[in-house]
Every structure is written in structure tokens, then in C-alpha cells.
C-alpha positions as CSV (number, residue, x, y, z in Angstrom):
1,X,16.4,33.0,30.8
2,X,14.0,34.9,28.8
3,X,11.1,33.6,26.7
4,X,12.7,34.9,23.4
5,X,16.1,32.4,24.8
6,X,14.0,29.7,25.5
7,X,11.9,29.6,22.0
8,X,15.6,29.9,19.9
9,X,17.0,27.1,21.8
10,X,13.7,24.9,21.5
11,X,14.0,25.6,17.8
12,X,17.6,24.8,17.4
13,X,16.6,21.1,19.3
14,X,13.4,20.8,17.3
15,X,15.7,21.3,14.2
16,X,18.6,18.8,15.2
17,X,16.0,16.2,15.7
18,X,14.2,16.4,12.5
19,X,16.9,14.2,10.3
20,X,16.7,11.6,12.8
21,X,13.2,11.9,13.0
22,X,12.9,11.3,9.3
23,X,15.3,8.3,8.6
24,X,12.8,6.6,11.8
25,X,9.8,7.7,9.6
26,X,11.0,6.3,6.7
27,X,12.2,3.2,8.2
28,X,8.6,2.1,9.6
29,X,7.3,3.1,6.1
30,X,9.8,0.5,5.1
31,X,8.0,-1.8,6.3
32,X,5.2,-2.5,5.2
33,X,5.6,-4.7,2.2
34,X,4.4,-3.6,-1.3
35,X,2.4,-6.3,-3.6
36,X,4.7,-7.4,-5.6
37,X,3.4,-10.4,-7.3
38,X,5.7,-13.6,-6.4
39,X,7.4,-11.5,-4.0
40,X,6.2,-11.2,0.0
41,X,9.2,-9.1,1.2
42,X,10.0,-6.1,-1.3
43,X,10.3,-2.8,0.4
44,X,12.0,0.2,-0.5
45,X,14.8,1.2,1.5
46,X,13.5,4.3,2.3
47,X,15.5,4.4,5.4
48,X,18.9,4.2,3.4
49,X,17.3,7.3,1.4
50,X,17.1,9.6,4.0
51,X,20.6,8.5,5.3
52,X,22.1,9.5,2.1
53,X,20.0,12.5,1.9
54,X,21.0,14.1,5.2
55,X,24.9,12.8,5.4
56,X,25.3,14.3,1.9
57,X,23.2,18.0,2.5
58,X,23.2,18.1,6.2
59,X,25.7,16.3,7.5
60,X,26.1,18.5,10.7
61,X,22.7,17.1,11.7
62,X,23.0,13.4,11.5
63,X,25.9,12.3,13.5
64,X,27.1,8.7,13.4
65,X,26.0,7.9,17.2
66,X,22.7,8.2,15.6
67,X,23.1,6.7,12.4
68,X,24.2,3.5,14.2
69,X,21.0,3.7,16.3
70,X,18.7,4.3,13.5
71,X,20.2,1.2,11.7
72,X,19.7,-1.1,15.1
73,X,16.1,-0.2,14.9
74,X,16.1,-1.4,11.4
75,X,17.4,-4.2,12.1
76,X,14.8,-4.8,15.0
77,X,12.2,-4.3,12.9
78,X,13.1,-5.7,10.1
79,X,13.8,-9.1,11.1
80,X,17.7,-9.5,9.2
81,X,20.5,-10.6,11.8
82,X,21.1,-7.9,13.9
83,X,24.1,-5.5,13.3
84,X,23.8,-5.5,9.4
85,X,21.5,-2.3,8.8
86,X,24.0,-0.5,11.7
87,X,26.9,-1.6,10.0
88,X,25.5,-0.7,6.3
89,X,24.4,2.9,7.5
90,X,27.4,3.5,8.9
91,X,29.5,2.7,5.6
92,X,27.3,4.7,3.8
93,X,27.6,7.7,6.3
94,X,31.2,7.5,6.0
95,X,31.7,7.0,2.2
96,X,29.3,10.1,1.7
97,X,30.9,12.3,4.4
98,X,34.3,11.7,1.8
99,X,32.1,11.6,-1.2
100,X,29.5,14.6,-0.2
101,X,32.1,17.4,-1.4
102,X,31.3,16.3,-5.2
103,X,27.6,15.7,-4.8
104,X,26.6,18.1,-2.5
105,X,25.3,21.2,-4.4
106,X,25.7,19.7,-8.0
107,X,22.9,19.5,-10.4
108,X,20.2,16.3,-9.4
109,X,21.5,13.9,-12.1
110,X,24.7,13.7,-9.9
111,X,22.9,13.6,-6.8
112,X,20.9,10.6,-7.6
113,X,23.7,9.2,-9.8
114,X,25.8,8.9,-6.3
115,X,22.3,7.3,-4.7
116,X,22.4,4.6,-7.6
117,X,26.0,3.7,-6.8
118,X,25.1,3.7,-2.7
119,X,21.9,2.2,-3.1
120,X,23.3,-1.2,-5.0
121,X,26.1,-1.6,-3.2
122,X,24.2,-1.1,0.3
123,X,21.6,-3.4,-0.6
124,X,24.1,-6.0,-2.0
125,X,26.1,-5.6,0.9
126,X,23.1,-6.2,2.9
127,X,22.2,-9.3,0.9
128,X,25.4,-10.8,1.3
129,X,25.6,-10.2,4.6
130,X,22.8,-11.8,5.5
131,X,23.4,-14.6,3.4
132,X,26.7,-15.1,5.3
133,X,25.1,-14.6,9.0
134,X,22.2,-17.0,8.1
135,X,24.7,-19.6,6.1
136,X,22.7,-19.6,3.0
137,X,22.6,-17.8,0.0
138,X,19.5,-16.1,-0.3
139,X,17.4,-15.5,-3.3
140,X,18.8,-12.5,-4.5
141,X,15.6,-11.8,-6.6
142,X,14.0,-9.6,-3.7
143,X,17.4,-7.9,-2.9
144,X,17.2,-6.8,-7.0
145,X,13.8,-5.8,-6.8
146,X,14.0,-3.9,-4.1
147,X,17.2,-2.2,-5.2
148,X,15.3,-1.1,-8.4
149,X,12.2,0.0,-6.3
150,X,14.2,2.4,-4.2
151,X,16.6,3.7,-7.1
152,X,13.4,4.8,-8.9
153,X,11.3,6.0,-5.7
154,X,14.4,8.2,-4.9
155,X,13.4,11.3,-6.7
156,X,10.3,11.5,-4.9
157,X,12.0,10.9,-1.4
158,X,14.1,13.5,-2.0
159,X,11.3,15.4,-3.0
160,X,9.5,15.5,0.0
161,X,13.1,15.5,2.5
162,X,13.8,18.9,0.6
163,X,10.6,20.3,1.6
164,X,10.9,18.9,4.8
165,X,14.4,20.8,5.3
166,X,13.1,24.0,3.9
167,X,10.3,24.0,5.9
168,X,12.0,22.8,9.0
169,X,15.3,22.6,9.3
170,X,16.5,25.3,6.8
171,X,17.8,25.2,3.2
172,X,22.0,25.3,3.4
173,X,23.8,22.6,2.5
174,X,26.7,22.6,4.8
């Protein structure tokens, strides 16, 4: 194989790797708690961000083998029941891999309108989940906050996965 082979097909693997290698990013910048007063355990669920992100513009690049990995390691590290972060990314990949076909390529507004919609019912389904699994309803006020704090961080995400597809992984939305 030439060297001219060998570079395209290291640059097709770097490039299949780097949606994956976001959501992990995003999820250890998850967790590290912001100071919220009252509140020890807010974080953004950047993770869930970067799902939606790459199942709605690059679908082709986030597979659900690795979307159900991603959300074990969320669940490792962040300390819920195991299973629930797996089992939220997963819903989400497959109600945007329906959805994606009247998000994908719309103005922004719609875009992040779809993430509001994904983004409560992710976190509440996380919420309840874990209220379930631990047999006792948690204080939801941390589940609220934290849905708010992603919502409104969203733009930015996005933000910075756009330039991290242009710049790496290439700009069509598939």
C-alpha cells in the first residue's frame, strides 16, 4: 500500500472517531459540578448535547454500538444506577434518527427547539428513572436546574461541535 493509501485511510478513521471522541469529552466536562448555591450536583448534560448534535447532522458517524457505550461510561462516572444514561442515549439516538429529517438543515431556532424538547424529556426520564431504581423520589430541583443550564449552554455547544466538524470531520449534514 502506498503512503498517499495509508494517510486517506488514517484520515477516514481519525474522522469516524471524532464524534465519539467528543460526546467522551463532554461527558468528563460533565462532571465537574458548577457552584450553584444550594445545589452540590448541577452539571450540564453536555454529553446528551453532543449525542443530539451528531445523531441529528452526522448520523453516519455515531452508530448506536457506540452510543450505548458512551452512556455506560456516563453512567460509571456519574454515579446514577447503571444502565439509565445507556438507555436515555439510545432513545434519544433513535427518536432523532426519525426526527433528524425535519431538523437537520433547518434554520437554528428549530434545531435548538428540537434540543429543548430532547433535553427535558431526557433529563426527566433520567430523573424518574433513578427515582424508580433507587425507590425514592428524588428532589427534582437539581434535575430542573440542570435541564435549564443545558437548554441555555446549548448554543454554545453547538457552537464549538460545528467548528469541530468543519475543521475535522467535514461540513455535510448527511
Amino acid at each position: 500500500m502506498n503512503p498517499a493509501g495509508i494517510a486517506a485511510q488514517l484520515e477516514r478513521a481519525t474522522r469516524g472517531i471524532v464524534p465519539a471522541a467528543t460526546v467522551l469529552l463532554l461527558v468528563l466536562v460533565s462532571m465537574l459540578p458548577l457552584p450553584v448555591a444550594g445545589l452540590s450536583n448541577v452539571m450540564p448534560a453536555f454529553g446528551l448535547m453532543a449525542v443530539y448534535y451528531w445523531v441529528v447532522l452526522r448520523p453516519d458517524l455515531l452508530p448506536r454500538t457506540v452510543v450505548f457505550g458512551l452512556g455506560l461510561v456516563t453512567d460509571a462516572l456519574s454515579g446514577l444506577p447503571f444502565g439509565i444514561h445507556a438507555l436515555v442515549y439510545l432513545l434519544v439516538h433513535a427518536a432523532m434518527l426519525d426526527q433528524r429529517r425535519f431538523i437537520a438543515g433547518r434554520p437554528f431556532w428549530l434545531f435548538w427547539g428540537g434540543f429543548v424538547l430532547v433535553a427535558t424529556a431526557a433529563t426527566a426520564g433520567t430523573w424518574l428513572l433513578a427515582s424508580l431504581l433507587r425507590g425514592a423520589i428524588l428532589a427534582p430541583t437539581a434535575t430542573l436546574v440542570t435541564t435549564l443550564l443545558t437548554i441555555a449552554i446549548f448554543p454554545l455547544a453547538t457552537f464549538l461541535l460545528l467548528r469541530v466538524q468543519r475543521g475535522l470531520v467535514g461540513a455535510d449534514v448527511r
